[in-house]
C-alpha positions, 0 to 999 in steps of 0.5 A: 756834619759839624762836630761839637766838643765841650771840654777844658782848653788844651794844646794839641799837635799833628801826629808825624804818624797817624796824621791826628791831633793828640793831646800835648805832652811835654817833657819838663824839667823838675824844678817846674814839674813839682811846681804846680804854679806854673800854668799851661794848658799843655799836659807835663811830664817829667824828663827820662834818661833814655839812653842805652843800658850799655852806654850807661853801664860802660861809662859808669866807672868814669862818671865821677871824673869830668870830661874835660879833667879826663881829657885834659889828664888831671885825674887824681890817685883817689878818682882812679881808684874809685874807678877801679872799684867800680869797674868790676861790678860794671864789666860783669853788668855788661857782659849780662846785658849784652845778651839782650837785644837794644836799640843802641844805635837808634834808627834811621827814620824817614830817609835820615829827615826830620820828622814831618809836619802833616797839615795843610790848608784846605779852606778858601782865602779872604783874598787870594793871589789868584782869582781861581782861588776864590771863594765864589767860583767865577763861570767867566774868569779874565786871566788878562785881569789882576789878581786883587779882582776889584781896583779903584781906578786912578782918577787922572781929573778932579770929579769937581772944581771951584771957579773964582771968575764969577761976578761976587754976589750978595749970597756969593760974596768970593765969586767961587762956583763948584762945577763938574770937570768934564772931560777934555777940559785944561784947568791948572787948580790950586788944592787947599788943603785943612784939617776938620780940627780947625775948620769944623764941617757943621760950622757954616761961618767956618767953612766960609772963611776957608773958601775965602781963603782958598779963593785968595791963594788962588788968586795970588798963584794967578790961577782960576780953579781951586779944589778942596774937599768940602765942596769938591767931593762927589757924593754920588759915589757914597756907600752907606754901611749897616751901621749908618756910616757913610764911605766916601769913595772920593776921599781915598782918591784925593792923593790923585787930586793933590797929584794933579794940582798946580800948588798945594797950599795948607789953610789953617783956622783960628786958634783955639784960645782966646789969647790973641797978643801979638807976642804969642802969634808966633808960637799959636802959629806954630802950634795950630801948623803942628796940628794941622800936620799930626792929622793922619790924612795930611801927611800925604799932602806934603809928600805929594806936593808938587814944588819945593816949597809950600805956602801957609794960609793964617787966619786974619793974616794977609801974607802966607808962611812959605816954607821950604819942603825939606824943612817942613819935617824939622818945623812941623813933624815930630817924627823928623828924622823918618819922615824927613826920608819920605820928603827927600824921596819925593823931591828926588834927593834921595831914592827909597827901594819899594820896602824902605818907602812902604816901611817907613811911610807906615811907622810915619802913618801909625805915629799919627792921629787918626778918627776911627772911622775904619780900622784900615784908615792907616793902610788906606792912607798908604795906599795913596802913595802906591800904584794900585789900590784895591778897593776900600772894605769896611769888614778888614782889620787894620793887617788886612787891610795893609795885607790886601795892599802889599798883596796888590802892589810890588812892594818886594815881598814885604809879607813874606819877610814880615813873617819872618820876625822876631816880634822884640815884644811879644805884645808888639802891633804888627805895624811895628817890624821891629825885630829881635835880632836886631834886622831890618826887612831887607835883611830877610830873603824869604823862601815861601810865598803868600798865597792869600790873606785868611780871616782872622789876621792871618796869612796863607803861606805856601813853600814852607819847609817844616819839621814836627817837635818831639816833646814827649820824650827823647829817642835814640839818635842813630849815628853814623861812624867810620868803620874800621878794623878796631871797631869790627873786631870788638863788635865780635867780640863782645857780641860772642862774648855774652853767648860764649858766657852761656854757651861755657855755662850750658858745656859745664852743667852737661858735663856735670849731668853726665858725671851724675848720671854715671854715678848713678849707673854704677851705683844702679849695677852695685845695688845687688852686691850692697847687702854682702857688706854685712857679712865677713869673707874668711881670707880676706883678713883686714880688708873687709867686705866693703873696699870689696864692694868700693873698688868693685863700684870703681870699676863698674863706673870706669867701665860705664864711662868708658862706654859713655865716651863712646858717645859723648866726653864729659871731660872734653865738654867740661875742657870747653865749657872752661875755655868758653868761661875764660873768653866771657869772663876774660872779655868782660874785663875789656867790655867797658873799654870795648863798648866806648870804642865802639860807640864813641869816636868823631859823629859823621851823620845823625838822624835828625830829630828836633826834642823839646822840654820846657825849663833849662837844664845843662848841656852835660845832662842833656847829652847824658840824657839822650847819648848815655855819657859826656863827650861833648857832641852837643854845643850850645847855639851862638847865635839861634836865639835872642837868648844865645851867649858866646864869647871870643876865643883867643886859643885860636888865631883871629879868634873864634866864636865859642858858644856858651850856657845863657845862664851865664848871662844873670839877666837870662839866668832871671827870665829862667828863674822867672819863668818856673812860676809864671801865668798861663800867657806869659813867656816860659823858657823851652829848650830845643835840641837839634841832633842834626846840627847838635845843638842846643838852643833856649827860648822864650815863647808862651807855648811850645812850639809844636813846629818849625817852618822855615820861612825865609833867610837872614844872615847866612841862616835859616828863619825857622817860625815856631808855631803852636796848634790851635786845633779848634780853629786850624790856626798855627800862632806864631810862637818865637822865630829861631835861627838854624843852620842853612844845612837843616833846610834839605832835611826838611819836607815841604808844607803845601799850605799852611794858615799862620797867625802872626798876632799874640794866641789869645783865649778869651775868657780864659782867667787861669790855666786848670791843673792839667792831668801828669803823664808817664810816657816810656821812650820806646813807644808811642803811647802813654799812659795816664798817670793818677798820681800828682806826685813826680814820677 
């Protein structure tokens, strides 16, 4: 039963613990969330200080003065005794808090991995690799038979042929005649090749002065039979669409033909201006051969000649232009310096890998004209130039197209290395593999592999390794340190100090309750002597009856207290409770120190977590924020994205590469600046904090990445795809590429399948991202609440 939702557009992700889709939350920096301008359909919050209170309270004294300052032993008079004024207030603080259970080491979650990415693919494949996974399940499947089910069948002969060894006629004045080319037969021909440019196919006078010239090289190569395409193509095998067009299948088989022919020669037709001066012919040449080669469907014609010259057939002028192959790219093609690789490929000079040949033969292909016939002409074109080629359909796009050919052919897993890239504009057309960091295709080693091509433009990736971003918030981070007796001790100390601070207080308010208590008593058993102090006793002189009455209550307490302390001691509980409130307080002058021993020192082990917010802050408030002080545990990545910046290091012998802030770097401090007001689509700057490797990377994209898959290598580093969730459609967009450290990759949990779109998110109909409700959402739980307020938390 299908469900149907009406509502604003909005972004989602796959919880790690549930498993649904949960509105998108993310932490942003204040600059941005005060900014109502900037657009997104992604709900915002603001960023909250999650460390622990005793990390905070222990590193407050010290948080005037500069880390490196308190390294480095530059602390000043004025900075010290600030400290001293501080630490007062701080020691007590601490010793209260203490008493009350926190989440100061973190947790160790999911067997010290990442957080996983629950999705997977159930649908079916446009086309699968395999034939078991097809959408139209098969009673009868030939194992034995290729994966990309329907080929087109190479054809090793002409279906047809033109003979000139008729007797001319009237109706015939070339002596040509078009046959079939039955099998068996032995026939050298010669293919003539033309644009339509040139030789329209409605124009019958046209058409009978290419045949005239075909027949005339024919005749001069000394051969009998001739092949082109106005006559020679087999229209039994035509396939009308719905929309009238007709699909030829011999045209996608015509590089078999050029592979076949003796010769190849190039026909070109009248100039298209009436100037026929005898000084411009040269250059009318000139032009009509550049035409005749900007015409996609002629570039394989060249490549697949055989010979190393080939032979220019002009209009009205007896003589062909011969031209030499290998400069046949200089005179005829703009793109001499790339398709001048394909020649020299072909003629054996200068062998291409099987990337390097489909790469190079594509950006020839695109920089070409073309009709729009079907969107995949391009990639049909290539298919000429490879082994296998599946069978033509008109309903692929033009990546499709190209898809389902590298699918059957070895082109040395050139999708799954596609997927990898950095596109180095975000509009950038999938033909165009430039990347970002600068690497080319061979560059990448992928780890995953292509299990289908889905609709929509996109692929179905198997093997992946992923991991979930958290953007709601920050967490504790568990870490592991080394134990060692200093440590151990002022884990009991502190923790004992606290109870030894209530435990005085409950010893001191006893024995004082005991004290009021015999008081009490004593006054209780003096009660009945109370009325004689009115009363003068003769001989008792000066006294008087009430320091009678005084020392007899005296005595009555001491003899009340001296039973008491049969039972109990008031002044022994007293003694202790003193001693128990001199270890607390004693304890709490040493607390600060104790809590930075305890918890600082070198990090051998962090539960990885992967946090996001969107903006930039520095990495002394990120470490603040998640880690409670600065000590330098978070680094900047050099190298994780195209906006990472470091410099050399020459304290170190041979140099070493130290990472520093992008926004050191005034163009990505603009893209920064840029980004606090940009549209819904355009590039936002989001920062990702990985606790496994700690470090810091920033990054452009046009919407936070809700994962990270690791797809491939590059560089001695891992190629982690973020993408974000199209949760209407199940389709993960590729976002931005990031590198990570090949150590993140065993902390990360396999992603069976995964339906990646390697094209721009784009939401038709969408003008203007609505002003997204605010979230409050605490560190410590998993829920959040909405907040009806605009203004910032």
């Amino acid at each position: 039963m299908l469900r149907f939702r009406e509502g604003v557009l909005d972004d989602r992700y796959i919880s790690p613990y549930n498993g649904r889709t949960e509105e998108l939350v993310v932490q942003t920096v204040d600059t941005i969330y005060n900014n109502s301008s900037s657009e997104g359909t992604w709900n915002r919050t603001f960023i909250r200080d999650i460390s622990p209170w005793h990390l905070r309270l222990a590193n407050w004294p010290e948080s005037h003065i500069p880390y490196i300052e308190r390294t480095e032993g530059q602390v000043t008079f004025w900075q010290n005794a600030f400290k001293a004024v501080k630490y007062v207030p701080a020691a007590i603080a601490l010793v209260a808090v203490i008493a009350f259970p926190g989440n100061v080491e973190g947790e160790v979650r999911n067997g010290g991995r990442y957080d996983a990415f629950p999705y997977k693919f159930h649908g079916y494949s446009k086309v699968a690799r395999n034939l078991l996974e097809e959408r139209i399940t098969r009673k009868r499947v030939n194992l034995g038979q290729k994966t990309q089910a329907i080929m087109t069948n190479r054809l090793l002969n002409p279906r047809k042929i033109c003979l000139i060894d008729m007797e001319p006629s009237p109706r015939n004045p070339d002596g040509v005649k078009t046959i079939d080319y039955e099998e068996g037969m032995a026939l050298p021909y010669l293919f003539a090749a033309y644009t339509a440019e040139q030789f329209p196919d409605w124009s019958d006078e046209h058409k009978e002065q290419m045949i005239r010239m075909a027949a005339k090289a024919t005749r001069d190569h000394g051969l009998a039979a001739f092949w082109i395409s106005s006559c020679c193509i087999d229209t039994s095998l035509d396939r009308r669409l719905a929309n009238g067009k007709v699909i030829q299948e011999d045209v996608y088989r015509i590089s078999d033909v050029i592979r076949g022919a003796e010769v190849t020669v190039i026909l070109l037709g009248p100039p298209s201006t009436g100037n026929t001066e005898a000084n411009n012919e040269e250059r009318r040449l000139g032009e009509r051969l550049r035409q005749w080669g900007s015409r996609l469907w002629t570039f394989p014609e060249v490549l697949l000649s055989t010979g190393d010259t080939i032979k220019v057939y002009n209009i009205g002028v007896p003589e062909p232009l011969i031209i030499h192959k290998n400069q046949f790219a200089s005179l005829v093609w703009p793109d001499k310096d790339v398709s001048r690789q394909l020649i020299d490929h072909h003629q054996g000079t200068l062998k291409l890998s099987r990337l390097e040949l489909v790469t190079i033969a594509l950006e020839c292909l695109f920089s070409r004209q073309h009709g729009t016939f079907l969107p995949g002409d391009h990639s049909y074109a290539l298919m000429g130039l490879l082994r296998l080629r599946p069978q033509v359909d008109e309903t692929d796009s033009g990546f499709q197209a190209f898809a389902r050919l590298s699918l059957a052919n070895d082109s040395d897993l050139l999708l799954e290395r596609l997927s990898c890239v950095l596109p180095y504009n975000p509009d950038q057309p999938w033909h165009t593999m430039d990347d970002a960091y600068g690497a080319s295709l061979w560059d990448i080693y992928p780890s995953c592999q292509i299990a289908g091509i889905g609709d929509d433009n996109t692929i179905i990736v198997d093997g992946a390794r992923g991991a979930n971003v958290r953007w709601k918030s920050f967490a504790s981070v568990h870490v592991l340190r080394r134990w060692s007796w200093k440590r151990l001790l002022f884990r009991m100390l502190l923790h004992t100090s606290s109870m030894a601070l209530l435990v005085g207080a409950i010893l001191l308010w006893i024995a004082d309750w005991i004290h009021m208590k015999e008081r009490k008593a004593a006054g209780t058993l003096m009660s009945p002597f109370s009325a004689l102090g009115d009363f003068e006793v003769p001989g008792f002189g000066d006294l008087g009856i009430h320091e009678v009455l005084k020392n007899l209550e005296n005595d009555a307490l001491d003899i009340i207290q001296d039973i008491v302390r049969i039972v109990v001691d008031a002044d022994v509980i007293k003694s202790f409770g003193v001693i128990f409130m001199i270890w607390a307080l004693s304890m709490a002058v040493f607390a600060p120190v104790a809590i930075r021993t305890l918890y600082g020192g070198k990090l051998w082990n962090t539960q990885p977590w992967l946090f996001g917010f969107e903006g930039y802050l520095s990495i002394t408030q990120i470490e603040h924020l998640i880690f409670g002080d600065e000590r330098n545990r978070l680094r900047w990545h050099p190298s994780g994205s195209p906006l990472s910046r470091h410099q050399v290091d020459d304290s170190w012998k041979g140099g070493h590469c130290e990472p520093v802030d992008p926004t050191t770097d005034p163009a990505v401090k603009t893209m920064v600046e840029a980004a606090k007001t940009s549209k819904l689509g355009d590039q936002k700057i989001f920062t990702l904090v990985d606790t496994n490797t700690m470090t810091v990377t920033m990054f452009q994209a046009a919407r936070p990445p809700v994962c990270f898959l690791l797809l491939g290598a590059e560089g001695g580093m891992q190629r982690a795809v973020g993408c974000s969730f199209d949760w209407t459609t199940g389709i993960l967009y590729r976002e931005t590429v990031l590198r990570m450290e090949t150590s993140c990759r065993d902390k990360m949990d396999l992603v069976s399948r995964a339906r990646i779109s390697l094209e721009k998110r784009r939401n038709p109909g969408v003008q203007q991202a609505p002003q997204r409700p605010r979230y409050k959402v605490t560190a410590s739980s998993e829920k959040f609440a909405r907040r009806t307020e605009t203004e910032s938390g």
